[in-house]
C-alpha positions in Angstrom: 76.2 96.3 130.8 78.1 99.0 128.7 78.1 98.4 124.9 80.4 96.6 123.0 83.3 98.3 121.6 83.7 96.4 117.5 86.4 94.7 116.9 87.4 97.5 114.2 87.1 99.8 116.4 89.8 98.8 118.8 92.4 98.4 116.0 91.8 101.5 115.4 92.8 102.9 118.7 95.4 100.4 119.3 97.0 101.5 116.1 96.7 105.4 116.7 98.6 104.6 120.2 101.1 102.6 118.6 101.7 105.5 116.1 101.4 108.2 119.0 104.0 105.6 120.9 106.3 105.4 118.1 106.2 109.6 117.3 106.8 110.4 120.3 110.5 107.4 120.4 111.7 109.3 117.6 111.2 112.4 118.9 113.2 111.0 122.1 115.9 109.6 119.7 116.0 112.4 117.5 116.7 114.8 120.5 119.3 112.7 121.9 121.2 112.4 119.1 121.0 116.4 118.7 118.5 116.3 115.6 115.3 118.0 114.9 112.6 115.5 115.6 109.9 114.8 113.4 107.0 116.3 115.6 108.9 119.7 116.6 109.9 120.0 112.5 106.4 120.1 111.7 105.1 122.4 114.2 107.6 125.0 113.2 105.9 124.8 109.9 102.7 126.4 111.2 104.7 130.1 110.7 107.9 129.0 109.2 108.4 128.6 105.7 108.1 124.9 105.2 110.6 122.5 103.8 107.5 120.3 102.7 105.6 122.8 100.5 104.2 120.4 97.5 103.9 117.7 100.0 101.6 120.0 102.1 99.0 121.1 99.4 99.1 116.8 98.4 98.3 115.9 102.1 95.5 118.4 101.4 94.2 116.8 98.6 93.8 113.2 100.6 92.0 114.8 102.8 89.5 116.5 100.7 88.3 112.9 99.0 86.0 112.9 102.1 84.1 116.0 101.4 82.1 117.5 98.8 82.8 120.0 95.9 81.7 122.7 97.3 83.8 122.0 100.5 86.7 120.9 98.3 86.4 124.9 96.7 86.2 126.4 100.1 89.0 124.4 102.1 91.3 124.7 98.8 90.5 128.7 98.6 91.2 129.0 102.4 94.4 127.5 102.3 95.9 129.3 99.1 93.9 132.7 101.1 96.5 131.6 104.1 99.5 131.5 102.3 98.7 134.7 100.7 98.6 136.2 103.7 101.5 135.1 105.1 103.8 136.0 101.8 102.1 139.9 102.3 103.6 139.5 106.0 106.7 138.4 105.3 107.2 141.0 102.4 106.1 143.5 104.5 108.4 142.2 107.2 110.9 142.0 104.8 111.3 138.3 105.4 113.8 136.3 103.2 112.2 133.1 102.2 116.5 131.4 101.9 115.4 127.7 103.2 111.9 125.8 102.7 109.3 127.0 99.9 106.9 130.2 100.1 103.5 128.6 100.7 102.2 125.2 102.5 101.7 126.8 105.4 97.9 127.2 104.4 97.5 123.9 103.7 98.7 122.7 106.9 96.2 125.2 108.8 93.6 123.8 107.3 93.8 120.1 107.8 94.4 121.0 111.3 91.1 123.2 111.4 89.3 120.9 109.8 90.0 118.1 112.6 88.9 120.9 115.0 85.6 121.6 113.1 85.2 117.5 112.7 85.4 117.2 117.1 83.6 120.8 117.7 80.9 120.5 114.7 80.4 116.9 113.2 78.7 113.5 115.2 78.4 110.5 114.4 79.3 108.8 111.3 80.0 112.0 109.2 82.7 113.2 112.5 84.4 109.3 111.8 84.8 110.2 107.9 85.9 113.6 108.3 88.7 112.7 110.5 90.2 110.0 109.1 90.1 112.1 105.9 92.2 114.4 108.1 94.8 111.5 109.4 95.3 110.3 105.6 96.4 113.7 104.8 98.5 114.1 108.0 100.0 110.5 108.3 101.2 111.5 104.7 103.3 114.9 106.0 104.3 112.3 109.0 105.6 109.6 107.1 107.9 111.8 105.5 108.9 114.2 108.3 109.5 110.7 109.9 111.5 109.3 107.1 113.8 112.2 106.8 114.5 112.0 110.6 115.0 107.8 110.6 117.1 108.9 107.5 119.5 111.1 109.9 119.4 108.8 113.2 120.9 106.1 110.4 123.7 108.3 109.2 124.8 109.1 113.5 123.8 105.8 114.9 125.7 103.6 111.7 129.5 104.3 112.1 129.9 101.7 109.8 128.3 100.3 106.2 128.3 97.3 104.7 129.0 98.8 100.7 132.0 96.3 100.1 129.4 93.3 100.7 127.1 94.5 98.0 129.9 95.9 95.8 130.6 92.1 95.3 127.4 90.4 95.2 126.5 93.2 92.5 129.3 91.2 90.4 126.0 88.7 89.8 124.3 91.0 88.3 126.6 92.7 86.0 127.1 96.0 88.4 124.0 97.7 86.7 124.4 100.8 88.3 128.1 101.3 86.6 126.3 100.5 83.5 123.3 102.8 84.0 125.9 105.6 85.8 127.8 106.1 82.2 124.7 106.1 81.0 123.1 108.9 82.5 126.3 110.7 82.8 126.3 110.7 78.9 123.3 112.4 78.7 124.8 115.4 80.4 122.2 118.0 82.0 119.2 117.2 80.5 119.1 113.3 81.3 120.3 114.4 84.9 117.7 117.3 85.7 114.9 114.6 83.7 115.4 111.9 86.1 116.0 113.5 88.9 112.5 115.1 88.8 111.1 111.6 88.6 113.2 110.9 91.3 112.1 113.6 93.2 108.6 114.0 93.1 107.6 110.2 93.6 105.2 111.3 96.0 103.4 113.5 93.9 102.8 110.2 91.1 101.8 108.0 94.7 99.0 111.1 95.2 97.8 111.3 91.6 96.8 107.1 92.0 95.7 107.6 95.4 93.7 110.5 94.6 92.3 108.1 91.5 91.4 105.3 93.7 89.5 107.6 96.8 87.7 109.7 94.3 84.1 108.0 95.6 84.9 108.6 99.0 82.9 111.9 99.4 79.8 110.3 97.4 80.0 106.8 99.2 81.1 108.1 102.5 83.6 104.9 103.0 87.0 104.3 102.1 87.5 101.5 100.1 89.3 98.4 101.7 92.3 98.6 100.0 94.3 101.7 98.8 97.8 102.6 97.9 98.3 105.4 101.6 98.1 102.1 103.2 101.0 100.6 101.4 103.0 103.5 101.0 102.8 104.6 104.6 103.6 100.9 105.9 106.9 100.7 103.2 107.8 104.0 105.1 108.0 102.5 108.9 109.3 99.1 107.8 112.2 100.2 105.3 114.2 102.2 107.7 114.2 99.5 110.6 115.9 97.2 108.0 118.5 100.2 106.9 119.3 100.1 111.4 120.1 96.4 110.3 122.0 96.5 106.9 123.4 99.8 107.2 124.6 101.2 102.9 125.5 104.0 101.5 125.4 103.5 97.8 127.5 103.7 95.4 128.3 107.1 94.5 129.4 107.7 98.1 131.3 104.3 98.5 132.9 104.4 95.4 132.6 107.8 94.0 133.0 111.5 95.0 129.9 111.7 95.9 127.6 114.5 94.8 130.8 116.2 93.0 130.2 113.7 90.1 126.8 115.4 89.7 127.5 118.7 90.5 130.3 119.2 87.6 127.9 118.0 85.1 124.3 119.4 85.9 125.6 122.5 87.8 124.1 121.4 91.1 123.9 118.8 92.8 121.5 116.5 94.9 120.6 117.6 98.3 122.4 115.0 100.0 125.6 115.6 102.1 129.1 114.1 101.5 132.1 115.4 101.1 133.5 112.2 99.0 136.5 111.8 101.6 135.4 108.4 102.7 134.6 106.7 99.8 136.8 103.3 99.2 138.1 105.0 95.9 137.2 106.9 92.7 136.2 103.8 90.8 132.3 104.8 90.0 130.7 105.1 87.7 133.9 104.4 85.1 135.7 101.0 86.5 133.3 98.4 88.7 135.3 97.6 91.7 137.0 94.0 91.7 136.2 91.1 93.9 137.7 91.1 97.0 136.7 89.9 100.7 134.6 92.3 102.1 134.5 94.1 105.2 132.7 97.2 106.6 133.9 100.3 106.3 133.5 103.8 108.3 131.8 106.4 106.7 130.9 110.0 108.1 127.5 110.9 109.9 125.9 112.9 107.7 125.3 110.7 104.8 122.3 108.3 105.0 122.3 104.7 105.0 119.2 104.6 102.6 120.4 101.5 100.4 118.8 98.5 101.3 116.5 98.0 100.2 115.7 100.4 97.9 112.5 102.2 99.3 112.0 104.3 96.4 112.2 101.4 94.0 109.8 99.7 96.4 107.3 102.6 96.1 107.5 102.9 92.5 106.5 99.2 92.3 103.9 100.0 94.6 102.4 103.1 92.6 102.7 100.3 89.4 100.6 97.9 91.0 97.9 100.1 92.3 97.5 101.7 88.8 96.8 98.6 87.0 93.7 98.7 87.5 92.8 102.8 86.4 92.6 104.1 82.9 95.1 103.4 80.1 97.1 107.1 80.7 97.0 106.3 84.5 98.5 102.5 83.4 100.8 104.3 81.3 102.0 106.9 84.0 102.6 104.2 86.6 104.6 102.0 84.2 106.6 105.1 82.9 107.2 105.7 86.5 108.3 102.4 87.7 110.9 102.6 84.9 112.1 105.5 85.5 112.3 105.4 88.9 114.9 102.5 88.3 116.6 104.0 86.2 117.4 106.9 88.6 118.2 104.8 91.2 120.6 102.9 89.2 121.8 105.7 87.3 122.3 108.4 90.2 124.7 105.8 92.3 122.2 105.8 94.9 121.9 101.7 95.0 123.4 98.5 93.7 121.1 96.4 91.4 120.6 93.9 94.1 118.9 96.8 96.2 116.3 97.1 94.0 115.6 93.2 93.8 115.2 93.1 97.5 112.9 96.6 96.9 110.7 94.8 94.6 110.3 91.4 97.0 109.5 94.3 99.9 107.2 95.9 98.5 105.1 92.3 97.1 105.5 91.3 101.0 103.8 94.2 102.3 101.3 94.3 99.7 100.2 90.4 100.2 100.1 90.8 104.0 97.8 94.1 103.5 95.5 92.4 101.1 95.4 88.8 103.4 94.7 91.1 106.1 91.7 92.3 104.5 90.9 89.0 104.3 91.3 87.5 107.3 94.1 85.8 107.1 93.2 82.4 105.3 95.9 80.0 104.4 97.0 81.5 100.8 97.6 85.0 102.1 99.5 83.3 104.6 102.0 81.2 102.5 102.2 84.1 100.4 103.4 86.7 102.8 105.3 84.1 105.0 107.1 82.9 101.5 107.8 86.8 100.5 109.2 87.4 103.8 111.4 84.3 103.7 113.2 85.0 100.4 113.7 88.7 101.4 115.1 87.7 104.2 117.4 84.8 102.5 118.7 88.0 99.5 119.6 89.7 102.9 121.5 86.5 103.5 123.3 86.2 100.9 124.4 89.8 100.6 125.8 89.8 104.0 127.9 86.0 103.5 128.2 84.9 100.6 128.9 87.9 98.4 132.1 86.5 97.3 130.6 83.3 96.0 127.8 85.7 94.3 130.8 87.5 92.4 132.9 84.4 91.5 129.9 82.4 89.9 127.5 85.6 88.2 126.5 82.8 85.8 124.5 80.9 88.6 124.1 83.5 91.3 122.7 86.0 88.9 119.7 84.0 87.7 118.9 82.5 91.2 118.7 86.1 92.2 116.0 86.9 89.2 114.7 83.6 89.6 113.7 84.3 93.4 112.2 88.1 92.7 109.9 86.4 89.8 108.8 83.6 92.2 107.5 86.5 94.8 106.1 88.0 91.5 104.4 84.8 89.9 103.0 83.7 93.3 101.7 87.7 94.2 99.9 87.8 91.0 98.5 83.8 90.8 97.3 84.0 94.6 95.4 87.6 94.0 94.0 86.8 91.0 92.0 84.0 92.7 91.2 86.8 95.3 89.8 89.2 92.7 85.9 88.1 92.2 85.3 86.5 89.0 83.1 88.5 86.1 79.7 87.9 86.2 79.3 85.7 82.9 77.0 87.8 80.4 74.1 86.6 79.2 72.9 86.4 76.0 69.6 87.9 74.7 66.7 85.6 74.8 65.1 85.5 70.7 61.9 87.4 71.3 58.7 85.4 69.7 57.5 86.2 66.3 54.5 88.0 66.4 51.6 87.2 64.2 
């Protein structure tokens, strides 16, 4: 009778085949829609300089929690002794470095050779270890080689957006990102080029906690249960399915000239297309658009439809969560972060205010269903994910019929709309704080007998 296969064990491999399953669809898609698909970009990064550098070297990094210092020394040396190489022979070759950054190339060798050495060189439990060390760092490079492509297949597939239906139900919340727009346009350069590195380099903060919370991984030669590359990886490949279904632009595209706005006060501007032809009319960030019965509107197909919800608001309430429980300057960082991050969001005209309340109710969703996962699904992990998905799915609701009615009554719309975010809230934090084990009580020291 041949052994039993754990239970574990075939989740495992029915989640690698998913993932191989759902590569290789966007590759198909990708292609067919005359797009670089996400598997073919990163190969070409083995010689070509790639777009990814930073994100490279960070995938690195995941994947050295699983080995020692010495190793950690060694694989980091080979991988900057890689890219070296490679700058020489493209100096030498007189190779203009015009698109992508000048090393990461090295990084990427080595996580691939390191999965080689884990099959040729490594057995048993120390093989297992190794290479899932390995797909942490790749499934981080994935996820956003896969992003950037779901990101394009939104902008060709979604002819048109929904903008006008937010516009309105944005009336309930004040239109934030008008407020925040003037803001941040007041602050000229410097407030521009500040947030936009936040923006920018979320990932990098998401590695710093993650790289925080595997840091026993070499000594203990386990993962722990729960990490934040499990959350941030799942936000990834559920976000864009719901952009396919609620298909926004933002602001600054609807109802703005797009990247122009930015471009005439910072002297560049973001690296995201649009041409401002489209847009409704010049009303952002100066007038907030009246009320008005909505309707969709065409937009071109090179401009994402990355609104709703608002993954990277989702994200930075992810990196908060999973820093609560590090040191003060990592609490600090992941607060500083979060607020930030909202800011941006607001401020650059990328989202309406009511993308970032469905973000925050995304990202509590994922997270209970991750942790009642963990624990088997038992009837308060249930309700909690079944009650986060519910009101997500009733803000999506309301955004699509009754935007009008949200605009026409802010003074009751508005607070229902807080009201429901802080219920996921409330419930997320009462339902895991009877998860988390309870302190052992101390015990006090027993008076030692006089002695004679």
């Amino acid at each position: 009778m041949p052994p039993r296969i754990p239970s574990r064990t075939r989740l495992w491999a029915a989640a690698a085949v998913v993932a191989l399953g759902f590569f290789v669809a966007m590759e198909i898609t990708a292609h067919r829609y005359g797009l670089p698909g996400p598997v073919g970009t990163q190969l070409r990064e083995f010689v070509y300089p790639p777009k990814s550098g930073p994100l490279l070297y960070a995938g690195l990094a995941l994947m050295m929690v699983v080995l020692t210092w010495r190793q950690r020394f060694v694989v980091l040396g080979t991988a900057i002794g890689i890219d070296l190489v490679i700058a020489v022979v493209r100096w030498t070759l007189d190779i203009k470095v015009t698109h992508g950054h000048p090393f990461g190339n090295g990084a990427l060798w080595v996580i691939v050779g390191c999965a080689v050495f884990a099959l040729t060189r490594r057995t048993g439990p120390d093989r297992v270890l190794l290479l899932k060390g390995v797909g942490l760092g790749l499934l981080l490079v994935a996820g956003r080689k896969t992003g950037d492509t779901w990101l394009l297949i939104t902008a060709k597939s979604r002819h048109l957006v929904l903008d006008p239906y937010l516009a309105n139900a944005d009336h309930a919340l004040g239109n934030p990102s008008w407020i925040m727009g003037r803001i941040v346009t007041a602050t000229g350069a410097i407030g521009f080029n500040f947030l936009d590195t936040i923006y920018g380099q979320l990932a990098v903060a998401a590695v710093v906690v993650a790289l925080y919370q595997l840091r026993n991984v070499g000594r203990e030669r386990r993962f722990p249960r729960h990490h934040l590359v499990r959350t941030f990886l799942l936000i990834g490949l559920l976000g864009p399915a719901v952009y396919m279904i609620f298909p926004v632009v933002g602001p600054v595209f609807a109802y703005g000239t797009g990247t122009d706005h930015w471009a005439s006060i910072a002297l560049w501007s973001p690296q995201i297309p649009s041409d401002g032809h489209w847009a409704v009319a010049n009303l952002w960030p100066q007038t907030p658009p009246p009320i008005s019965a909505p309707h969709s509107i065409p937009f071109d197909g090179v401009t994402p439809r990355n609104c709703m919800p608002s993954l990277h608001t989702a994200w930075a309430t992810a990196i908060f969560i999973h820093s609560r429980k590090g040191p003060r300057l990592l609490r600090y960082a992941g607060t500083f972060w979060l607020i930030a991050t909202l800011c941006a969001t607001l401020g650059f005209g990328y989202h309406y205010g009511v993308d970032l309340v469905a973000g925050v109710v995304f990202t509590l969703t994922i997270e209970a269903g991750l942790r009642a996962f963990d624990r088997g699904w038992d009837r308060s992990g249930v309700r909690l994910t079944a009650y986060g998905a519910t009101v997500f799915v009733a803000l999506l609701v309301s955004y699509r019929w009754l935007p009008v009615q949200m605009a026409e009554y802010p003074w009751l719309a508005g607070p229902l709309l807080l009201l429901a975010m802080a219920s996921v809230i409330y419930g997320y934090l009462r339902t895991v704080a009877r998860w988390e084990p309870a302190p052992a009580p101390t015990r006090a020291p027993q008076p030692q007998p006089e002695l004679l």
